[in-house]
C-alpha positions as CSV (number, residue, x, y, z in Angstrom):
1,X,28.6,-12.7,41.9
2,X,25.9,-9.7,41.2
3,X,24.6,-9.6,38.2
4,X,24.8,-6.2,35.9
5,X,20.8,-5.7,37.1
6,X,22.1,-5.7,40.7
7,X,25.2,-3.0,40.0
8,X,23.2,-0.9,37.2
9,X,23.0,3.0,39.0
10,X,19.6,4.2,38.3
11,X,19.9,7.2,35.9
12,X,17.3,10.2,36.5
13,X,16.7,12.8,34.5
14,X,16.7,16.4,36.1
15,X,14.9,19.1,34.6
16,X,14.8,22.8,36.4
17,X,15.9,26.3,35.3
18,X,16.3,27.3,38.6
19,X,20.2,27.1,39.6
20,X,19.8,26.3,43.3
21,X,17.0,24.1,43.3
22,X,18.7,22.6,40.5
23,X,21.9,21.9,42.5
24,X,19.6,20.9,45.5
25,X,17.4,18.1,43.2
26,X,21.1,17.0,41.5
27,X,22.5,16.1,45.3
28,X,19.6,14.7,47.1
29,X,19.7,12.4,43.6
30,X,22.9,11.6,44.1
31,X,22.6,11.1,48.1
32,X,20.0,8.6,47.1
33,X,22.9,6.6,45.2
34,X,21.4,7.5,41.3
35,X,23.3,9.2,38.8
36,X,22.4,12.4,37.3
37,X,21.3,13.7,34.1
38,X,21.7,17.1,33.7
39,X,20.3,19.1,35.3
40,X,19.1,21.4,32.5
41,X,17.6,24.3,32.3
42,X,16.2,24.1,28.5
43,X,13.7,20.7,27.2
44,X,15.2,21.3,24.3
45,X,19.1,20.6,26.0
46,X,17.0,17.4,27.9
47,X,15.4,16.0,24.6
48,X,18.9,15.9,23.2
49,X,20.2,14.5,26.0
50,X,17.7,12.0,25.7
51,X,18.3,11.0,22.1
52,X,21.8,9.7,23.6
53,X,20.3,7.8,26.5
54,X,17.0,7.5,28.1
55,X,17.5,7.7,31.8
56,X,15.5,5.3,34.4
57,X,13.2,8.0,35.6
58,X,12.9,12.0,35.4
59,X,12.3,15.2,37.6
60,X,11.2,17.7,35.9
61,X,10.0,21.3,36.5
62,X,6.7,22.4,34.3
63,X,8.0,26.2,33.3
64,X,11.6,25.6,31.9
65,X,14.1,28.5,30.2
66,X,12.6,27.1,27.3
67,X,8.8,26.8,27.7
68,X,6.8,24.2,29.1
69,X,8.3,20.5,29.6
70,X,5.6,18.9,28.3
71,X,6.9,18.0,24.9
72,X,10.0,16.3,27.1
73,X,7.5,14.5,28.9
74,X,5.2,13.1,26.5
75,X,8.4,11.5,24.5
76,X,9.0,10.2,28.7
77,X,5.7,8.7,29.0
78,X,5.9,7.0,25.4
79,X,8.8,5.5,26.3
80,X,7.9,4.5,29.6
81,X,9.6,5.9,31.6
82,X,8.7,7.4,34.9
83,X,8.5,10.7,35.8
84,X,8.0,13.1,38.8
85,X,7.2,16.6,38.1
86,X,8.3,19.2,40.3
87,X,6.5,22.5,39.8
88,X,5.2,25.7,41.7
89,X,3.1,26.7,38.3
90,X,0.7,23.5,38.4
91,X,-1.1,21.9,40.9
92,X,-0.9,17.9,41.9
93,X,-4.2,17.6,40.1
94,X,-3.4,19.4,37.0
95,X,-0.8,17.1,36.4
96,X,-2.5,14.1,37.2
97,X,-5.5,15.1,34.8
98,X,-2.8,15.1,32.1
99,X,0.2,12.1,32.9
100,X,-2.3,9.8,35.2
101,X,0.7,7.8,35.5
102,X,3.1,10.3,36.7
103,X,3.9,12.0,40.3
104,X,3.7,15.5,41.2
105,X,5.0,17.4,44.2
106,X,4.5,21.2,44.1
107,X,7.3,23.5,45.1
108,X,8.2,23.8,47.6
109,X,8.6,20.0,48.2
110,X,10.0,18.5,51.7
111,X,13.3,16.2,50.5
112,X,11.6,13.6,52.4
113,X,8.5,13.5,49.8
114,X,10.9,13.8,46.7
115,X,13.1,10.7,48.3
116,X,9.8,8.8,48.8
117,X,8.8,9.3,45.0
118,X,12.0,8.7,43.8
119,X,12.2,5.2,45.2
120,X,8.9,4.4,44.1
121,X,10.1,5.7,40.5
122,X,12.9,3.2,40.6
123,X,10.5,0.5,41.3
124,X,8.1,1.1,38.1
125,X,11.2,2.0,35.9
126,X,12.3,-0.8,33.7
């Protein structure tokens, strides 16, 4: 018999004011067999949805309806929880300077990079 570790569906976060990419991040999510949070458009919407439940990992998009993510993210990072940012306004090193611990892939990202950081976010999630 499995045990609930084995069944639990990975749940990830998605972050991105942008409708279609949103839809596009949402499916390849769900293609790679985790359930979706979101996706919202505001940090604001995400921290609430976060006071409810912290997901396994997150994608998130730096420029949101709202402003910059990085209020979201920092509460991420405190509470462990991996993230992958997904942005066109900041570079891969940018982010790194800031969340050392987090991935970054700059718009437009190849599915096949976002699938590869994904499983390696499943791996340092908790």
């Amino acid at each position: 018999m499995a045990s609930q570790a084995e069944n639990h569906q990975p749940t990830v976060l998605v972050v991105e004011d942008e409708v279609i990419i949103a839809l596009d991040l949402s499916e390849t999510v769900r293609d790679m067999g985790f359930r979706v949070e979101g996706p919202y458009a505001t940090r604001d919407h995400a921290m609430i949805a976060i006071d409810q439940e912290m997901p396994d990992f997150a994608i998130l998009d730096v420029m949101t309806a709202d402003g910059e993510v990085f209020p979201l993210a920092d509460v991420l990072t405190e509470a462990g929880v991996p993230i992958i940012f997904h942005s066109g306004h900041f570079t891969e090193r940018e982010i790194a300077q800031r969340y050392p611990d987090a991935q970054a892939a700059e718009k437009p990202c190849p599915p096949s990079k976002l699938m590869a950081m994904m499983g390696k976010a499943r791996k340092l999630a908790h």
